[in-house]
C-alpha positions as CSV (number, residue, x, y, z in Angstrom):
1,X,81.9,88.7,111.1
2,X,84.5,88.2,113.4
3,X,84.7,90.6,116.9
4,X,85.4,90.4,120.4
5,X,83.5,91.1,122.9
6,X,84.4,94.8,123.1
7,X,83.2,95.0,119.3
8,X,86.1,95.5,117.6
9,X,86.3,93.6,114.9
10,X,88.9,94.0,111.6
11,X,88.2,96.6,109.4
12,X,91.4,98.7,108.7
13,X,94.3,96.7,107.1
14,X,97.4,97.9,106.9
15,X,99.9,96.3,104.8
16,X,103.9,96.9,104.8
17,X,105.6,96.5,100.8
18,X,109.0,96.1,102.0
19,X,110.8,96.6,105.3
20,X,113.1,99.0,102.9
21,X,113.5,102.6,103.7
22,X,115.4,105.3,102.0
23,X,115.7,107.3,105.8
24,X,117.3,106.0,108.7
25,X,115.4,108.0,111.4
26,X,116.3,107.8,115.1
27,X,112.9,106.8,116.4
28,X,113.2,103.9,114.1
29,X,116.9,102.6,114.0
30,X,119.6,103.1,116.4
31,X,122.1,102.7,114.4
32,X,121.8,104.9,111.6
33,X,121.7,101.9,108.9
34,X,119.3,102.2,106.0
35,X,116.6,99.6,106.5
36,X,116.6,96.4,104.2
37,X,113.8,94.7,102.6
38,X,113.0,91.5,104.5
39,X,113.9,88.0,103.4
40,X,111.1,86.2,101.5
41,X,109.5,89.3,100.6
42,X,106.0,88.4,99.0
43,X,105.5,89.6,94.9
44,X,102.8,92.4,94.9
45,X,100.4,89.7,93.3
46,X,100.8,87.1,96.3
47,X,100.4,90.3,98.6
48,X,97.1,91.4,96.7
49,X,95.5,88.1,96.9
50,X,96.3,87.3,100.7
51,X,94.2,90.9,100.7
52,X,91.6,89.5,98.5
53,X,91.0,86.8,101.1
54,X,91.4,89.0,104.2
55,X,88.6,91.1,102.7
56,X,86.4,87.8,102.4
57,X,86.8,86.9,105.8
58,X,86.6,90.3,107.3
59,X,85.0,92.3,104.9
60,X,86.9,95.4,106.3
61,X,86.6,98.4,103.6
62,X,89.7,100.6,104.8
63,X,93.2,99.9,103.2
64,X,96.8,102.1,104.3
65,X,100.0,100.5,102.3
66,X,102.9,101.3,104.6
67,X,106.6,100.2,104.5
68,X,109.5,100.6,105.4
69,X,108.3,103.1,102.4
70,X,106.1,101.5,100.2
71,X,107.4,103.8,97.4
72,X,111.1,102.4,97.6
73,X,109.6,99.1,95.9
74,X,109.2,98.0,92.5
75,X,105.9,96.4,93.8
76,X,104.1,99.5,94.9
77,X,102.8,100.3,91.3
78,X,101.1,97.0,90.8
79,X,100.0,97.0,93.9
80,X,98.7,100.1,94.2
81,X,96.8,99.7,90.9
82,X,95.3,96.4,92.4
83,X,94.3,98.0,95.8
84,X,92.5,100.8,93.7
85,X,89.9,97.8,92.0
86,X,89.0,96.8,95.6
87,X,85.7,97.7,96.7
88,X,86.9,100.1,99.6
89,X,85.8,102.9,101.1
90,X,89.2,104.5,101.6
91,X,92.4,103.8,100.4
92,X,95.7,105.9,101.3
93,X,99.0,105.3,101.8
94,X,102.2,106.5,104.6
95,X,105.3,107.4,102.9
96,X,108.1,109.7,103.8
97,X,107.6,111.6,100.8
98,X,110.9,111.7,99.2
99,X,109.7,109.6,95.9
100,X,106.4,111.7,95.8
101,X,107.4,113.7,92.6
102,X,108.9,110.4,90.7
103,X,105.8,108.3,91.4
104,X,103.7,111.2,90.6
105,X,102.2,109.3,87.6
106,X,101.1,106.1,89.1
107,X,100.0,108.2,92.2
108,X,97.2,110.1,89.5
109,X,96.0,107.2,87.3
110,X,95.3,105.0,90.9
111,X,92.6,108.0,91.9
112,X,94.1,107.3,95.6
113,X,92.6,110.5,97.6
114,X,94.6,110.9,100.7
115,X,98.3,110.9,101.4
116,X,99.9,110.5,105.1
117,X,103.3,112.0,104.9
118,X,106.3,111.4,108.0
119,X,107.5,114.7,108.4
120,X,109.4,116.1,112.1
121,X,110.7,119.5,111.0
122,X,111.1,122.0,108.5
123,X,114.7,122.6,109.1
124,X,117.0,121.3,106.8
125,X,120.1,120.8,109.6
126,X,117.2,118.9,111.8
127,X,115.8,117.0,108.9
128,X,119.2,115.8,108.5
129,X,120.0,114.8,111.5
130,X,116.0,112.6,112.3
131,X,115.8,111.6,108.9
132,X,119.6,110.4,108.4
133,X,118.6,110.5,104.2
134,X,116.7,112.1,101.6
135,X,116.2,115.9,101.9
136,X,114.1,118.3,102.9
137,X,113.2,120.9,99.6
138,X,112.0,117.6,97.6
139,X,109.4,116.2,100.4
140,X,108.2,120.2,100.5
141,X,107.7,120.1,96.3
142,X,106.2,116.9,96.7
143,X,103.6,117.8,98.9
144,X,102.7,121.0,97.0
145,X,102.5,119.1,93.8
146,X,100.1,116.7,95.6
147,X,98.1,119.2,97.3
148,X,98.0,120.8,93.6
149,X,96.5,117.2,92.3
150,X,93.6,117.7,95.0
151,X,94.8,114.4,96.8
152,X,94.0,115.4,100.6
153,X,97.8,115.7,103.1
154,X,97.8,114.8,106.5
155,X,101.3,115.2,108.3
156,X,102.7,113.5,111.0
157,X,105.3,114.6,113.1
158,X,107.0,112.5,115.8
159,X,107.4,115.7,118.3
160,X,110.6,114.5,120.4
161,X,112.2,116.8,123.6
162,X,115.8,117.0,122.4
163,X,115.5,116.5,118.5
164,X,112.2,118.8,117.5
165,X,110.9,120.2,120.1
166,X,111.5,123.1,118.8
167,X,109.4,122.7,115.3
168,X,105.9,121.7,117.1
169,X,104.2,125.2,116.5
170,X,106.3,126.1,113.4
171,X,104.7,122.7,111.5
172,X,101.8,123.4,112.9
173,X,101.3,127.0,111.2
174,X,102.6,125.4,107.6
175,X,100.2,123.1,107.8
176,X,97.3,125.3,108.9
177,X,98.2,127.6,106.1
178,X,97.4,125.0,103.6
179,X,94.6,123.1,105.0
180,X,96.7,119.8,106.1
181,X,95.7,118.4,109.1
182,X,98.7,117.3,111.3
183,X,99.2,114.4,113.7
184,X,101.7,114.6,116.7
185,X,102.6,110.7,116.9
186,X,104.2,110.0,120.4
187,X,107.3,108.8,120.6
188,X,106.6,104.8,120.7
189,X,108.3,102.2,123.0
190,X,108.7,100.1,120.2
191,X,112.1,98.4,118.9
192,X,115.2,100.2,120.8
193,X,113.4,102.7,122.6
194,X,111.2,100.0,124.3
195,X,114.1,99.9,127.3
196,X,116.1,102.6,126.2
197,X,116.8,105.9,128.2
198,X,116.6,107.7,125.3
199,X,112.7,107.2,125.0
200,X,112.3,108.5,128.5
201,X,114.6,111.6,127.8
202,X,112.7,112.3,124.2
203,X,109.2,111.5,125.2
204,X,106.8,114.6,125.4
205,X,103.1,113.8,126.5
206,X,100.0,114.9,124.7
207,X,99.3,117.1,127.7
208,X,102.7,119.0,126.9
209,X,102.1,119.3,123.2
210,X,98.5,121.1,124.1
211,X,99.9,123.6,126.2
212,X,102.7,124.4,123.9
213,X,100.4,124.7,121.1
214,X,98.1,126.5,123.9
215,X,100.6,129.4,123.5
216,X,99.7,130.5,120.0
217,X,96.8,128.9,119.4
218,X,93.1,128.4,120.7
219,X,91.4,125.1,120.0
220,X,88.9,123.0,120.8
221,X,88.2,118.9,121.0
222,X,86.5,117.4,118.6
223,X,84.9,114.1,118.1
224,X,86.6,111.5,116.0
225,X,85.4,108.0,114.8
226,X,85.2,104.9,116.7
227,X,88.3,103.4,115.3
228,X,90.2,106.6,115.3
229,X,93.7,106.4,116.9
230,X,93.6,110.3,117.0
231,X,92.5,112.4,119.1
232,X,91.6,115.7,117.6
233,X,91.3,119.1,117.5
234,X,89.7,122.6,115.9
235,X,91.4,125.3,115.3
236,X,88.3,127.8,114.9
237,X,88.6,129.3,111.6
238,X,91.7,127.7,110.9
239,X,91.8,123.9,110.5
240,X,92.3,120.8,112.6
241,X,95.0,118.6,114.2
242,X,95.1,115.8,116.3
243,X,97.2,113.5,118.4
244,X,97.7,109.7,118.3
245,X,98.2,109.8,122.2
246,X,99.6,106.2,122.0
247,X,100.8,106.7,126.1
248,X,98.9,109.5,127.2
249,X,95.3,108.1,126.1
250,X,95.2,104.5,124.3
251,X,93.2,104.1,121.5
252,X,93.3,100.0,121.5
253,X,89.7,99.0,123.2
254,X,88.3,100.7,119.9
255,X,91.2,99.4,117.6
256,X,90.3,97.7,114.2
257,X,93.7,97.9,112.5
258,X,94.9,94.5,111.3
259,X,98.7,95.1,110.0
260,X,99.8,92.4,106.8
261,X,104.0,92.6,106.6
262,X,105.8,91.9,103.3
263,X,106.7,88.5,104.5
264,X,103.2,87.6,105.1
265,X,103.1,87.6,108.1
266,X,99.9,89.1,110.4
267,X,99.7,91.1,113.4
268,X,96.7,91.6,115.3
269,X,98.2,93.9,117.4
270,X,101.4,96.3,117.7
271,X,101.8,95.6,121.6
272,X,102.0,92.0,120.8
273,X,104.8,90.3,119.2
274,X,102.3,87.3,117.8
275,X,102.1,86.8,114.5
276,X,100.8,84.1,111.7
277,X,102.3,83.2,108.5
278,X,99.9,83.5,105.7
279,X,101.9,83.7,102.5
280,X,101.5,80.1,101.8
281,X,97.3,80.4,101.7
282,X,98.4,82.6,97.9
283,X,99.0,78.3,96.8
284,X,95.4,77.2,98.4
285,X,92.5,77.0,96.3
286,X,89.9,79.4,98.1
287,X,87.8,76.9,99.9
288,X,90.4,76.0,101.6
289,X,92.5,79.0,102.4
290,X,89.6,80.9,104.0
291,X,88.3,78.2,106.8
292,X,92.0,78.7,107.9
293,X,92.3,82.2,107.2
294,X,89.5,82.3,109.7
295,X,91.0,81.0,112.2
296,X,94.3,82.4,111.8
297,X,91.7,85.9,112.4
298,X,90.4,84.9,115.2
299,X,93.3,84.6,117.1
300,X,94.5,87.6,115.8
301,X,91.9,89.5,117.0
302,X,92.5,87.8,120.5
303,X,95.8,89.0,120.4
304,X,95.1,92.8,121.0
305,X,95.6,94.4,124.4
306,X,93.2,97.2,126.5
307,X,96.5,99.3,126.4
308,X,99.8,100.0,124.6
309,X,102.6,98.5,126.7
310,X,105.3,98.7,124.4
311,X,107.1,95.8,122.5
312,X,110.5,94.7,121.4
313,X,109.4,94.5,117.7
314,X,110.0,96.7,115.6
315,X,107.8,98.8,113.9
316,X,109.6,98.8,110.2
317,X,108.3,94.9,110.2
318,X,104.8,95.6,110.8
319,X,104.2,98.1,108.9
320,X,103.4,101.7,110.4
């Protein structure tokens, strides 16, 4: 097993389908131009086997497909499928939501359990304006019909000053009412926002975000897994939230997240812009791709930071 002296060692992997995304949000481009799949995309069978050999080396036994949106991709069904033979513990997926209802098939026969969906507001106009695509009424049937199937809904929200501030306690009580726990995300310094005034005139701390939600609500810390980038919260008799306090308290010393893009490349770390391409160990016979795979692991793993500190990259080629 491979782990650094801390003990963290690789047991989550996240892997980005395609850099493509039917939004446009403003935390993630500035520019209000639909994101494109990457050149050299790997095929969802190249992308399932470089996971097959990550899981050798690293026998992690949590899986999150990410994007871009992974369900703008011809690939996602066969890869889905495939992820759903792997011995996991958990499989799940991030997706905006908008496709929800027209993937609703595939979604069923893989048995996948728990959705994250990206959702900042519940008004229409606002959704608009963040999202810059898609629309609101079909993410809201698409999570109902999900939550219908029995497959488990956490939200997150990327609570921002100027753009959302305003929906914080209102997403909060939707998701209360039927028992989805949601994450406030902190605006990241990732991409444009890692020098951009914007990020400093959007940004609203965790400490803010409890004393709004303070107002209306009481609650009470919970505990949360080692590897848990959340910090979270009970809601007596209510529910649960939490919030990935990427600034305001770090979850990296206990990170175990290892992120695969859809180029094939790996990042051992989002504050890091180092990364290893690894789409050419799908041509290697096994005895020889994992010795290298092993090393390409190690260094990965040597690439993560004690603390976020932001980073030019961004996030739609990693992989959320």
């Amino acid at each position: 097993m491979i782990a650094d002296k801390l003990g963290r060692r690789f047991n989550n992997l996240r892997v980005s389908l395609t850099a493509a995304c039917n939004y446009a949000c403003t935390y993630c481009v500035p520019n209000g131009k639909r994101l494109m799949k990457a050149q050299n995309e790997l095929s969802a069978p190249d992308l399932l086997k470089i996971t097959q050999l990550i899981q050798a080396v690293t026998g992690f036994e949590k899986l999150r497909m990410t994007g871009g949106d992974p369900l703008v991709t011809p690939k996602f069904e066969a890869f889905l499928l495939g992820v759903a033979q792997l011995p996991l513990t958990d499989f799940s997926l991030t997706t905006n939501g908008q496709l929800l209802l027209a993937k609703e098939a595939v979604i069923v026969e893989s048995g996948i359990k728990r959705l994250n969906i990206s959702l900042d507001t519940l008004n229409p106009l606002r959704f608009k304006q963040i999202a810059r695509g898609g629309d609101l009424e079909t993410v809201l049937k698409g999570i109902e019909r999900m939550l219908e199937l029995g497959i488990a809904i956490k939200i997150n929200m990327v609570p921002m000053r100027q753009s959302n501030q305003e929906d914080i306690l209102p997403l909060l009580d939707y998701c209360l009412e039927r028992g989805i726990e949601l994450r406030y995300i902190e605006l990241m310094r990732m991409g444009h926002l890692n020098q951009d005034s914007v990020y400093q005139s959007e940004f609203l701390s965790m400490q803010h975000l409890l004393d709004e939600i303070g107002t209306q609500y009481s609650f009470e810390r919970t505990d949360a897994p080692f590897d848990s980038t959340a910090v979270r919260y009970k809601v007596p008799g209510k529910g649960y939230f939490g919030i990935i306090a990427n600034e305001s308290e770090p979850f990296c010393t206990s990170c175990t997240r290892l992120r695969l893009s859809s180029d094939g490349y790996l990042y051992g770390c989002l504050s890091n812009t180092a990364r290893t391409y690894v789409g050419d160990l799908v041509d290697e016979p096994t005895d020889v791709a994992l010795p290298k795979l092993e090393a390409i692991l190690t260094k990965a793993l040597g690439d993560k930071r004690l603390a976020f500190q932001g980073e030019t990259t961004v996030m739609k080629f990693i992989g959320g």
